[in-house]
MDTraj code that builds the backbone (N, CA, C; nanometers):
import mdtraj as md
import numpy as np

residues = "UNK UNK UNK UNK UNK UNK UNK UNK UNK UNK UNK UNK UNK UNK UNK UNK UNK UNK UNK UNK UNK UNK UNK UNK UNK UNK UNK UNK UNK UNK UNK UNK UNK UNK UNK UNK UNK UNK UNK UNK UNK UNK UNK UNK UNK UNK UNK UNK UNK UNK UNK UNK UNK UNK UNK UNK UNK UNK UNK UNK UNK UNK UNK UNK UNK UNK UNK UNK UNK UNK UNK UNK UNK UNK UNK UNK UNK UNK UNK UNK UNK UNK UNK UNK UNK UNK UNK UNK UNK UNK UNK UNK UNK UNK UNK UNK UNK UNK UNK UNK UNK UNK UNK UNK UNK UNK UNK UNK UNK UNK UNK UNK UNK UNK UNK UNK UNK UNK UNK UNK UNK UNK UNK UNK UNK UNK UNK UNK UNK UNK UNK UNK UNK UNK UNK UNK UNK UNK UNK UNK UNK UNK UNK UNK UNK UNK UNK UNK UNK UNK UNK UNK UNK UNK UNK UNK UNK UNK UNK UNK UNK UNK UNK UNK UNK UNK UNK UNK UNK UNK UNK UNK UNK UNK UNK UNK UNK UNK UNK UNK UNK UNK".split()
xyz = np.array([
    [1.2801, 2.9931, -1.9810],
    [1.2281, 2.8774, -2.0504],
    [1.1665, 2.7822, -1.9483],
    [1.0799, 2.7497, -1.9666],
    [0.9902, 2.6610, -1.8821],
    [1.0604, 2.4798, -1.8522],
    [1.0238, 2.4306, -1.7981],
    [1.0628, 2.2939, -1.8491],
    [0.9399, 2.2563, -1.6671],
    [0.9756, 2.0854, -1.7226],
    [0.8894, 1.9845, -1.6402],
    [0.9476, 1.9896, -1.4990],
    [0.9305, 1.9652, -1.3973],
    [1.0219, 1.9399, -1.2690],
    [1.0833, 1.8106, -1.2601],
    [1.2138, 1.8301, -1.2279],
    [1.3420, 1.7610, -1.2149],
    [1.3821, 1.7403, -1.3409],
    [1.3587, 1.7676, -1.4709],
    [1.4099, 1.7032, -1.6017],
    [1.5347, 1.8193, -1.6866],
    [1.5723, 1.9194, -1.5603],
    [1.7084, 1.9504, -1.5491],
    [1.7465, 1.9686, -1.4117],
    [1.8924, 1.9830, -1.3768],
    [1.9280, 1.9971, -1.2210],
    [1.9380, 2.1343, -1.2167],
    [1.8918, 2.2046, -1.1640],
    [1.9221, 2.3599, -1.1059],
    [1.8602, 2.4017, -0.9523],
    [1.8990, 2.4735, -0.9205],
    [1.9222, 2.4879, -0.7738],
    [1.7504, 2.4497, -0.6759],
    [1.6724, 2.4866, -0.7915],
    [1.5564, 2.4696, -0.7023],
    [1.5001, 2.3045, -0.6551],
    [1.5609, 2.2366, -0.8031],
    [1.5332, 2.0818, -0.7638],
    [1.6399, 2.0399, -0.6609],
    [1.7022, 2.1024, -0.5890],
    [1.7551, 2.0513, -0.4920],
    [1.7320, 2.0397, -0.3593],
    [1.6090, 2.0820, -0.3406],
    [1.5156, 2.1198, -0.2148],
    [1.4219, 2.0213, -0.2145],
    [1.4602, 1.8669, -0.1971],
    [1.3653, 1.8207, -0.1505],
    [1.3983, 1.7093, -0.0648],
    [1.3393, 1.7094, 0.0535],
    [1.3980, 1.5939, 0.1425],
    [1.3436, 1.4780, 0.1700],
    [1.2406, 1.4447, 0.1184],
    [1.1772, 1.3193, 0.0933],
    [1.1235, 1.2858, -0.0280],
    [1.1641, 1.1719, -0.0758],
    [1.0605, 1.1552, -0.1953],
    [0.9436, 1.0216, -0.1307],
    [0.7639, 1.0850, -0.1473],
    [0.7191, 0.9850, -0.0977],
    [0.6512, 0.8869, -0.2198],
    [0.6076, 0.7322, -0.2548],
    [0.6065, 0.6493, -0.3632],
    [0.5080, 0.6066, -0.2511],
    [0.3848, 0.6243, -0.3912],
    [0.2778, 0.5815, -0.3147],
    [0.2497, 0.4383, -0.4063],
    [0.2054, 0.3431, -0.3033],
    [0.2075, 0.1750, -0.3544],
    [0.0690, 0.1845, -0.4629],
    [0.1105, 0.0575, -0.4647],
    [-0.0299, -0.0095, -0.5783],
    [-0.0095, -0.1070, -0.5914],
    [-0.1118, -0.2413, -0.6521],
    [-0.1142, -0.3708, -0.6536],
    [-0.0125, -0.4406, -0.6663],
    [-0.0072, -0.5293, -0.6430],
    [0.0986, -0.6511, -0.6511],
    [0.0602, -0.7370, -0.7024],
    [0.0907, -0.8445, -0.7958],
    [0.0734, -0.9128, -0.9040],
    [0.1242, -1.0974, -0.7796],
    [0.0123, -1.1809, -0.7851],
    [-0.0370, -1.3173, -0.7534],
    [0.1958, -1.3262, -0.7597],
    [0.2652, -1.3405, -0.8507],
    [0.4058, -1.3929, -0.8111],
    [0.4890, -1.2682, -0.7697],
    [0.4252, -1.1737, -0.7229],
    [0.5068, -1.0702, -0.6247],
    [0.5658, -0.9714, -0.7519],
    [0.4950, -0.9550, -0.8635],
    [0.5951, -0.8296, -0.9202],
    [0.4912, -0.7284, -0.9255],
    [0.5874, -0.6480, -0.9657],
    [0.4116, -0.5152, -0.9432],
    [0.3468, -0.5060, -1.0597],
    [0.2148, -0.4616, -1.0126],
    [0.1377, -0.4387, -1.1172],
    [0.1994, -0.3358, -1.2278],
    [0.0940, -0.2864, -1.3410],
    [0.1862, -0.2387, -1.4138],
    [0.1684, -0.0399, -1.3448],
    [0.0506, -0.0210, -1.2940],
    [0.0610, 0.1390, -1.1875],
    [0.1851, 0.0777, -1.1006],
    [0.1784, 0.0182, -1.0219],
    [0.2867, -0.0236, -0.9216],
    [0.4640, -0.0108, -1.0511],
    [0.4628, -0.0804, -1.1350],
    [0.5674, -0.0693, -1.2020],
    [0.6170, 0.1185, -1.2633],
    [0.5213, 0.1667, -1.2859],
    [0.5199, 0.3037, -1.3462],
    [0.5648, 0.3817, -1.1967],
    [0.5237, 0.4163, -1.1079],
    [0.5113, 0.4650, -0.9826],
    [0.7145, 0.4255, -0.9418],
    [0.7204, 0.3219, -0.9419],
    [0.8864, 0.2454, -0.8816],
    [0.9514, 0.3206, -0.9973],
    [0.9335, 0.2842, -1.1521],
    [1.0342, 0.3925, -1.2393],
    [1.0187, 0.5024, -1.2342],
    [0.9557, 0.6182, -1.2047],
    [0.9602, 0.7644, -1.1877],
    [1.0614, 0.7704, -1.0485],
    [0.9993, 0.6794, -0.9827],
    [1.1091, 0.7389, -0.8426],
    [1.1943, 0.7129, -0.8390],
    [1.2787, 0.5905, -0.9350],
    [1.4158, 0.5990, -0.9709],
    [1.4981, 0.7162, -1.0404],
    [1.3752, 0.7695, -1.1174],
    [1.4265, 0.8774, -1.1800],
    [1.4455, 1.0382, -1.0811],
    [1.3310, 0.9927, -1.0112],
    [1.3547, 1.1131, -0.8947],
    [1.4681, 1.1379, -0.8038],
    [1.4965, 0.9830, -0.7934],
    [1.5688, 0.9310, -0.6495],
    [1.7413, 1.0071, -0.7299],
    [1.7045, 0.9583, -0.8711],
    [1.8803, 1.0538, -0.9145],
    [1.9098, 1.1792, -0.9250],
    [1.7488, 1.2810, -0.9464],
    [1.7556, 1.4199, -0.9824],
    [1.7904, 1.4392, -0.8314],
    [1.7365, 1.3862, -0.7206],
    [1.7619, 1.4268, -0.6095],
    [1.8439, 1.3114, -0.5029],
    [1.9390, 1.3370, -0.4883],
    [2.0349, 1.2163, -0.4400],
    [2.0374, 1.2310, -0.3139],
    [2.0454, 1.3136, -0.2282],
    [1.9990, 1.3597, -0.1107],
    [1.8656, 1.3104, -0.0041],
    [1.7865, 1.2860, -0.1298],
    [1.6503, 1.2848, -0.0724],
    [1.6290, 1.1218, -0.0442],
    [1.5367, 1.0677, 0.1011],
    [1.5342, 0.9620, 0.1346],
    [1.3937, 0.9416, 0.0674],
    [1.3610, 0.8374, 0.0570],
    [1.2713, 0.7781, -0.0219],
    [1.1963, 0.6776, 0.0281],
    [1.0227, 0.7600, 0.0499],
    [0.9235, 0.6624, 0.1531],
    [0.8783, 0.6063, 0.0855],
    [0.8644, 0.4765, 0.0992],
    [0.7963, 0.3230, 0.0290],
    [0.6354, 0.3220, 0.0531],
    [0.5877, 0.3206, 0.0560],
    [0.4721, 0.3447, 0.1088],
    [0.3639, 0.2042, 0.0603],
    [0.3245, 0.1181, 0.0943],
    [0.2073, 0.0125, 0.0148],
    [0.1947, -0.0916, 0.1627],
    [0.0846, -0.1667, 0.2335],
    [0.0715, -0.2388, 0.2705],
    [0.0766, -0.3759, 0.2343],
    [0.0438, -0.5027, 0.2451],
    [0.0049, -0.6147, 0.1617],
    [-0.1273, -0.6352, 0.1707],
    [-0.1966, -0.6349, 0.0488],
    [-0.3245, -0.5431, -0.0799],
    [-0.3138, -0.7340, -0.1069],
    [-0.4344, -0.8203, -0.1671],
    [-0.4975, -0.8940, -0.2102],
    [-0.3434, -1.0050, -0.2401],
    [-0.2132, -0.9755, -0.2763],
    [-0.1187, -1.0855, -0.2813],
    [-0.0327, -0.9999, -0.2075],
    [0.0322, -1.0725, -0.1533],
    [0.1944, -1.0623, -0.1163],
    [0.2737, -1.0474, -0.2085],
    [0.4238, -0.9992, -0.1141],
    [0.4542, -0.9329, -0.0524],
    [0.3991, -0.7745, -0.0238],
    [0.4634, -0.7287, 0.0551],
    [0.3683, -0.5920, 0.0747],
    [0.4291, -0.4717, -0.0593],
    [0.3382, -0.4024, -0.1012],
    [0.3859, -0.2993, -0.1801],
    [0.4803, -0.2424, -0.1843],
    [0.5301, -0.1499, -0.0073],
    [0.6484, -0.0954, -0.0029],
    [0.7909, -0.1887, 0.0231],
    [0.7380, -0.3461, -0.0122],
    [0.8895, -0.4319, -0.0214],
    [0.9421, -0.4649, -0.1642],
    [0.7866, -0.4415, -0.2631],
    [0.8136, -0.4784, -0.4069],
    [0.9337, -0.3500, -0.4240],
    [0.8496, -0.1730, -0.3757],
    [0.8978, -0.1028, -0.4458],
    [1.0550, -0.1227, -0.3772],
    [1.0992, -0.1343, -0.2733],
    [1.1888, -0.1580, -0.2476],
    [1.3340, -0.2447, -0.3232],
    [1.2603, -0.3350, -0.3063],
    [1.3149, -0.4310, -0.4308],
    [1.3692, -0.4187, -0.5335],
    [1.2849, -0.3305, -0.6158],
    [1.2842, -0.3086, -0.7487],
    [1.3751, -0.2036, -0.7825],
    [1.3742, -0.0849, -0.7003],
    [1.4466, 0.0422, -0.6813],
    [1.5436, 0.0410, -0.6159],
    [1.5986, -0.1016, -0.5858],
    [1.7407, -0.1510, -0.5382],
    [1.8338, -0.1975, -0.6472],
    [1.7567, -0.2458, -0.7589],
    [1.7728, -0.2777, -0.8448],
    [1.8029, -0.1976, -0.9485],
    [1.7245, -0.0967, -0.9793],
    [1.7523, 0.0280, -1.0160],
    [1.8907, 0.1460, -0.9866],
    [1.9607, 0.0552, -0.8569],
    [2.0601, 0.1459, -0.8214],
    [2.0533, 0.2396, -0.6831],
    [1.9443, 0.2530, -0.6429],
    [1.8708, 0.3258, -0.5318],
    [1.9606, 0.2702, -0.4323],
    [2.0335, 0.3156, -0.3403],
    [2.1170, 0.2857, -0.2185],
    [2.0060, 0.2519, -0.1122],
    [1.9917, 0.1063, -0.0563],
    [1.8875, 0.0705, 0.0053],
    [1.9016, 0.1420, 0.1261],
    [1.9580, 0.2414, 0.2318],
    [2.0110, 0.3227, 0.3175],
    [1.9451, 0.4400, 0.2923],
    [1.8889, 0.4628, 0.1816],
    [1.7810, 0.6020, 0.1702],
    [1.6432, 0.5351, 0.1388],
    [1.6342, 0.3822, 0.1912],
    [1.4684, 0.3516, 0.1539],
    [1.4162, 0.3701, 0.3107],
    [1.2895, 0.4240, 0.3460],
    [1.2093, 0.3824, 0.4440],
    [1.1064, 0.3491, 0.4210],
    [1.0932, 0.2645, 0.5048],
    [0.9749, 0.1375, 0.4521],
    [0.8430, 0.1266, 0.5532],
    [0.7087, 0.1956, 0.4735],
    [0.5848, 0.1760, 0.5548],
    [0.4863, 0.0671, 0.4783],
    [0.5117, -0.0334, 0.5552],
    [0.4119, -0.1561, 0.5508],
    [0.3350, -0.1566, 0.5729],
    [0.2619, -0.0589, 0.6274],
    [0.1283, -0.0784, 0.7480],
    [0.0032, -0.0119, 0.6512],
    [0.0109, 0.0886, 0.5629],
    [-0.0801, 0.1747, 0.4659],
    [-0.1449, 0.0976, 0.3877],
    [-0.2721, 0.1167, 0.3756],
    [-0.2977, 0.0393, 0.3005],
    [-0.3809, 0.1893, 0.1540],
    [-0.4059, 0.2488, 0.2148],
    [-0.4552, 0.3815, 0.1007],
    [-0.3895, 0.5076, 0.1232],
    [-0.4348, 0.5711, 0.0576],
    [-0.3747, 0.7314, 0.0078],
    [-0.3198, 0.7868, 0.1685],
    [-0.4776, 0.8002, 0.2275],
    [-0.4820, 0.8823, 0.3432],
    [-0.4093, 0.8426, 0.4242],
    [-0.3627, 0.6917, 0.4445],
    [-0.3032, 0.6498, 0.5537],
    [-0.1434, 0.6949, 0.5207],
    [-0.0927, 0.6521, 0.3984],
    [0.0439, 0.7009, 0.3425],
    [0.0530, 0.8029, 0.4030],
    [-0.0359, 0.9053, 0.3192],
    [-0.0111, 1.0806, 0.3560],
    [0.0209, 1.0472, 0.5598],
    [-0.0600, 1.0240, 0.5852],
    [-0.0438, 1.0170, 0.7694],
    [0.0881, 0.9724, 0.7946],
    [0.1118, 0.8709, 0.7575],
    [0.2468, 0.7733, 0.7639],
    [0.3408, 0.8725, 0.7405],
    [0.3712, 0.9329, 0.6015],
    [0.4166, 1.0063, 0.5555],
    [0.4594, 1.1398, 0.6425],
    [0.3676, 1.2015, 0.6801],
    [0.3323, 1.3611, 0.7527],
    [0.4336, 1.3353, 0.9053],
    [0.3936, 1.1782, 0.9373],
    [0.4826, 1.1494, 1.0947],
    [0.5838, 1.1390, 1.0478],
    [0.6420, 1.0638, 0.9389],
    [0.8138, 1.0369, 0.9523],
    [0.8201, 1.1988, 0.9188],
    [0.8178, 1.2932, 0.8153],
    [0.8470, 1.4117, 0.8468],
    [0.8978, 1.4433, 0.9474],
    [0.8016, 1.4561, 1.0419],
    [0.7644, 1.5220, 1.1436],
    [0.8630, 1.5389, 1.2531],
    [0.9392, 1.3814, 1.2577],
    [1.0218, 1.3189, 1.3452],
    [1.1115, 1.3389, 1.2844],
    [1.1573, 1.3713, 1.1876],
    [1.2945, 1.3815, 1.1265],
    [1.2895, 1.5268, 1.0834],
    [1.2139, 1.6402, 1.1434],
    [1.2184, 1.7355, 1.1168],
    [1.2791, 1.7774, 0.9426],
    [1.1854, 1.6685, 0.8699],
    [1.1717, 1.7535, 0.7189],
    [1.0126, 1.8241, 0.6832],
    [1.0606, 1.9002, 0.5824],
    [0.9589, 1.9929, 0.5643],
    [0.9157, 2.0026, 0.4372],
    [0.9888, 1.9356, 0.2859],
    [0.9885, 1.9127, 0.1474],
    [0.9672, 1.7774, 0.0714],
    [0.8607, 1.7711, 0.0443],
    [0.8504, 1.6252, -0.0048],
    [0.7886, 1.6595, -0.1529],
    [0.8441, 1.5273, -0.2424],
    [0.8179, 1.5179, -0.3708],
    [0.7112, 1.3498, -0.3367],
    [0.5691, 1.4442, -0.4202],
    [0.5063, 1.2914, -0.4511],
    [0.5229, 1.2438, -0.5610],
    [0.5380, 1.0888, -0.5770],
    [0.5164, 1.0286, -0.6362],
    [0.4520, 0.8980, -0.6849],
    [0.3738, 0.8905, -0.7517],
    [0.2394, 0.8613, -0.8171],
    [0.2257, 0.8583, -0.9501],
    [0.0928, 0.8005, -0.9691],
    [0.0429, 0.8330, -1.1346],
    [-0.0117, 0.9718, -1.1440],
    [-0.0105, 1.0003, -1.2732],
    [-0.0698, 1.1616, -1.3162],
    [-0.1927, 1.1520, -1.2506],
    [-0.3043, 1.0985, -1.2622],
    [-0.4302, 1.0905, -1.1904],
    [-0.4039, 1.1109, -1.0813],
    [-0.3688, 1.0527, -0.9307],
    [-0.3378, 1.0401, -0.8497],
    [-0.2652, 1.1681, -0.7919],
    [-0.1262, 1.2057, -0.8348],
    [-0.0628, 1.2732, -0.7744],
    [-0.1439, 1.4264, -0.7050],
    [-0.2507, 1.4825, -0.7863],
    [-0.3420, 1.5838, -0.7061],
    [-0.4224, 1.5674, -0.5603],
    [-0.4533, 1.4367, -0.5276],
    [-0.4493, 1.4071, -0.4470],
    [-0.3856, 1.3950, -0.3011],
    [-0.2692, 1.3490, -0.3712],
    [-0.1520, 1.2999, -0.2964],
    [-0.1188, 1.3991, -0.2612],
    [-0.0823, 1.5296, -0.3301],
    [-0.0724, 1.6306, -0.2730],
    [-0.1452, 1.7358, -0.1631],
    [-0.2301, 1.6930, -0.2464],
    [-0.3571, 1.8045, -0.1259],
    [-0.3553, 1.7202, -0.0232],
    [-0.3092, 1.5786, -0.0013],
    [-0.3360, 1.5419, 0.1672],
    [-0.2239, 1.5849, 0.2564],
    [-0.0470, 1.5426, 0.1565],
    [0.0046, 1.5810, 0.2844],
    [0.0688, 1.7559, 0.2629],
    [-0.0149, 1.8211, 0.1995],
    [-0.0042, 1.9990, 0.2163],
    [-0.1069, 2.0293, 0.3011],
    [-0.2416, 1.9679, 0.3506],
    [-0.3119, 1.9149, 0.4128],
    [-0.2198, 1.8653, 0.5783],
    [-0.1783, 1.8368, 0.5681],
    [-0.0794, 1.7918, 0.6897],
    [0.0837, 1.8452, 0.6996],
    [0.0809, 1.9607, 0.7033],
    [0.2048, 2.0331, 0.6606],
    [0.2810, 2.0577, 0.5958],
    [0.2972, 1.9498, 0.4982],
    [0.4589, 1.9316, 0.4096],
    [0.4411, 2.0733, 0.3023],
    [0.5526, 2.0783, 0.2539],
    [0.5515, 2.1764, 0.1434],
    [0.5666, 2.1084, 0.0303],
    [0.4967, 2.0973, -0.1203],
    [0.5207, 1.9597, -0.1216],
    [0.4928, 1.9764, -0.3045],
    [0.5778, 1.8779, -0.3901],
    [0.5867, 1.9223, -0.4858],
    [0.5384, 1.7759, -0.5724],
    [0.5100, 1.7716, -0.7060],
    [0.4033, 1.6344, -0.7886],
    [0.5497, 1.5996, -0.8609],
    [0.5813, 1.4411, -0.8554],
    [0.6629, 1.4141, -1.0104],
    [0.5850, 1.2540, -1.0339],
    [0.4696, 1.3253, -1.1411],
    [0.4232, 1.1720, -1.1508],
    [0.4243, 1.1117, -1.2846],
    [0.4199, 1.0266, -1.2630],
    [0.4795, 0.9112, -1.3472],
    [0.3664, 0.9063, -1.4343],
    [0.3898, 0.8562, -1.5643],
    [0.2602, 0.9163, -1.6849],
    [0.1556, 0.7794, -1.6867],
    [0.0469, 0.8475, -1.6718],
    [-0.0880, 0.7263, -1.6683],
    [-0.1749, 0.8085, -1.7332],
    [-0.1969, 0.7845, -1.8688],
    [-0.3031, 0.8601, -1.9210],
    [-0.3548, 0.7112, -2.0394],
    [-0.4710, 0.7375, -2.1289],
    [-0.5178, 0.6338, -2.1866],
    [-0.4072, 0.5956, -2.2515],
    [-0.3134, 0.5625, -2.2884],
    [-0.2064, 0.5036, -2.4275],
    [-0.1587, 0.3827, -2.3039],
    [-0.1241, 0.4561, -2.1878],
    [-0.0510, 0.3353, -2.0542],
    [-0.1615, 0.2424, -1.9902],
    [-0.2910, 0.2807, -1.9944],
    [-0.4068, 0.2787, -1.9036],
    [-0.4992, 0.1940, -1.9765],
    [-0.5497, 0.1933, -2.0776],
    [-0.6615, 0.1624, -2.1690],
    [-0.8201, 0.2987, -2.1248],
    [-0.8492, 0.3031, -2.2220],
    [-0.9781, 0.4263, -2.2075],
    [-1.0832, 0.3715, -2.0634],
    [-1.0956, 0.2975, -2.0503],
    [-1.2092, 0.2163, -1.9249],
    [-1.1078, 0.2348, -1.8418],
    [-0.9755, 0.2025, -1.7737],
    [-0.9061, 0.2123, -1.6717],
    [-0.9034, 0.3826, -1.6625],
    [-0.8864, 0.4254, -1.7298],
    [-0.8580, 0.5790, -1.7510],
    [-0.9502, 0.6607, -1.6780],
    [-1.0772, 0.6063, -1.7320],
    [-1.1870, 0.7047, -1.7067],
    [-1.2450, 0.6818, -1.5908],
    [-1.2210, 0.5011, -1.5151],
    [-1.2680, 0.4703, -1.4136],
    [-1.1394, 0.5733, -1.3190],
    [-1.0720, 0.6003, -1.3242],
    [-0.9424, 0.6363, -1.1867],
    [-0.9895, 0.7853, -1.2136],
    [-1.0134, 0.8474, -1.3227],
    [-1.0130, 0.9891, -1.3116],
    [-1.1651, 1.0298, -1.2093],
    [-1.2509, 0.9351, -1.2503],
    [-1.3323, 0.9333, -1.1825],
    [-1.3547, 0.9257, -1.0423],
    [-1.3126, 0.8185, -1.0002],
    [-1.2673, 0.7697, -0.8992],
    [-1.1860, 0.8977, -0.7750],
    [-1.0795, 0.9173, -0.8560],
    [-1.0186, 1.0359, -0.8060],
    [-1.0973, 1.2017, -0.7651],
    [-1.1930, 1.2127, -0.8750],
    [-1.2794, 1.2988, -0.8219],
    [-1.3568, 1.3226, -0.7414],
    [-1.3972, 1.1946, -0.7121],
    [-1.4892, 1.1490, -0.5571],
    [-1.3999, 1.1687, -0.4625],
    [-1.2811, 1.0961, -0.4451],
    [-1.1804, 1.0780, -0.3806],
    [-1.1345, 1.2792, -0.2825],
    [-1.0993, 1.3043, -0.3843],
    [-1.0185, 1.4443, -0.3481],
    [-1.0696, 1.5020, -0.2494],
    [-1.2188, 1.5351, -0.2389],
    [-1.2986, 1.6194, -0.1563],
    [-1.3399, 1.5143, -0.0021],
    [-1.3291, 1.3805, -0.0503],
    [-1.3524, 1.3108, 0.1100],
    [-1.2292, 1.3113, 0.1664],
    [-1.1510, 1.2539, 0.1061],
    [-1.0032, 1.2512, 0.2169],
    [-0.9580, 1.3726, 0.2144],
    [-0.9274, 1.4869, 0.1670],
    [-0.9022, 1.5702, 0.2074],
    [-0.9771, 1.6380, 0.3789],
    [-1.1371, 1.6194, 0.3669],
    [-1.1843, 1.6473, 0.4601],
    [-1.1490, 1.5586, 0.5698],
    [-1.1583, 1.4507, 0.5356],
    [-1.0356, 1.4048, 0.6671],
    [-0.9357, 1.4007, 0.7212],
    [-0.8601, 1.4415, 0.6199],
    [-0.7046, 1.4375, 0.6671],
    [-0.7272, 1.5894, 0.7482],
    [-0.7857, 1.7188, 0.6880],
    [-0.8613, 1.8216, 0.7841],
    [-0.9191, 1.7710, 0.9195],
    [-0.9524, 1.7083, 0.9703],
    [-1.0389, 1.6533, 1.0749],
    [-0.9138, 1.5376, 1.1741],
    [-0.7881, 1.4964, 1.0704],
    [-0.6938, 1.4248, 1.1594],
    [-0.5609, 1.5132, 1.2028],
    [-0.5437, 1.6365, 1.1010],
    [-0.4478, 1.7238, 1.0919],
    [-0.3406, 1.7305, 1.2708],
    [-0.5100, 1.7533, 1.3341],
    [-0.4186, 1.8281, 1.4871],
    [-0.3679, 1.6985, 1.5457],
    [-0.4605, 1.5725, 1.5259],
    [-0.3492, 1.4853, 1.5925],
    [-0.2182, 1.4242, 1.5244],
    [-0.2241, 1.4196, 1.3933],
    [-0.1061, 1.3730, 1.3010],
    [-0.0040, 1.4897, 1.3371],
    [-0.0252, 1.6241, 1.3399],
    [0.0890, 1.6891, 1.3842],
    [0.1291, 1.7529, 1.5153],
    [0.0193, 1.6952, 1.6104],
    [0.0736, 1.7208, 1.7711],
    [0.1632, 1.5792, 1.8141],
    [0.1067, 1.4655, 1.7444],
    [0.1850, 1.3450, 1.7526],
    [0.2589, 1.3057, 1.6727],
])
top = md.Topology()
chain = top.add_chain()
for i, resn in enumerate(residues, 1):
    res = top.add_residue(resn, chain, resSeq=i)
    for name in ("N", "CA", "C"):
        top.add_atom(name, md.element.get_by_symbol(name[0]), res)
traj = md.Trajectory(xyz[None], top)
């Protein structure tokens, strides 16, 4: 019988050693936007299928403060998340840089399994950069389709994302040997 990933526990969802949470806007009094809000609840939900797994924050500070990966922090403390499995990259400000960010803490902590997490749009991305930069690496994204989105937000990100896929990928190709010799 088929089912979604992580939405039962069996031996294979137990293979993952990072979950990475890729940021998004922050809202003028510091709460997250509502992608930023969707993105923080999936990885609560991740953070329980997989209890093991440490959990990369990932968002710079984007047009308001605080920085992204302190909202998600925050919020997913709140949620129950043991702040002792958060690591926190402030410095990202987009996809590619996460994935980089991302690919080094790996690297240094000799893990090799990461779960992205993201919006449905997004998460194809997210993936192809850091499988793109070694990880072995699996999607749990959080649902963004028109009903969460409105039809104009929808169609602008899918869009968006399609441009997207084929440039950063070719770069993260072109940064590969130094992100994983360093």
């Amino acid at each position: 019988m088929a089912t979604t990933l992580g939405r039962r526990r069996d031996p294979a969802c137990a293979a993952v050693d990072l979950i990475l949470v890729l940021g998004a806007a922050v809202r003028p009094d510091g709460r997250p936007s509502p992608a930023l809000g969707r993105r923080i609840a999936a990885a609560a939900r991740a953070a329980e299928v997989f209890p093991q797994a440490m959990l990369f924050c990932s968002g710079g500070v984007g047009r308001h403060g605080p920085s992204e990966a302190s909202v998600m922090a925050r919020d997913l403390v709140r949620l129950g998340v043991a702040p002792a499995r958060l690591v926190l990259d402030e410095e990202s400000l987009d996809t590619l840089q996460t994935a980089i960010a991302a690919a080094r803490y790996m690297r240094a902590d000799r893990l090799t399994r990461c779960l992205v997490c993201t919006e449905s749009y997004h998460t194809p991305r997210a993936m192809a950069l850091m499988r793109v930069l070694g990880a072995r690496v699996r999607g749990w994204p959080a649902k963004a389709g028109l009903r969460q989105m409105g039809p104009a937000a929808w169609a602008w990100m899918r869009a968006r994302e399609g441009l997207a896929i084929p440039y950063d990928v070719a770069l993260a190709v072109m940064k590969r040997r130094t992100v994983l010799s360093g």
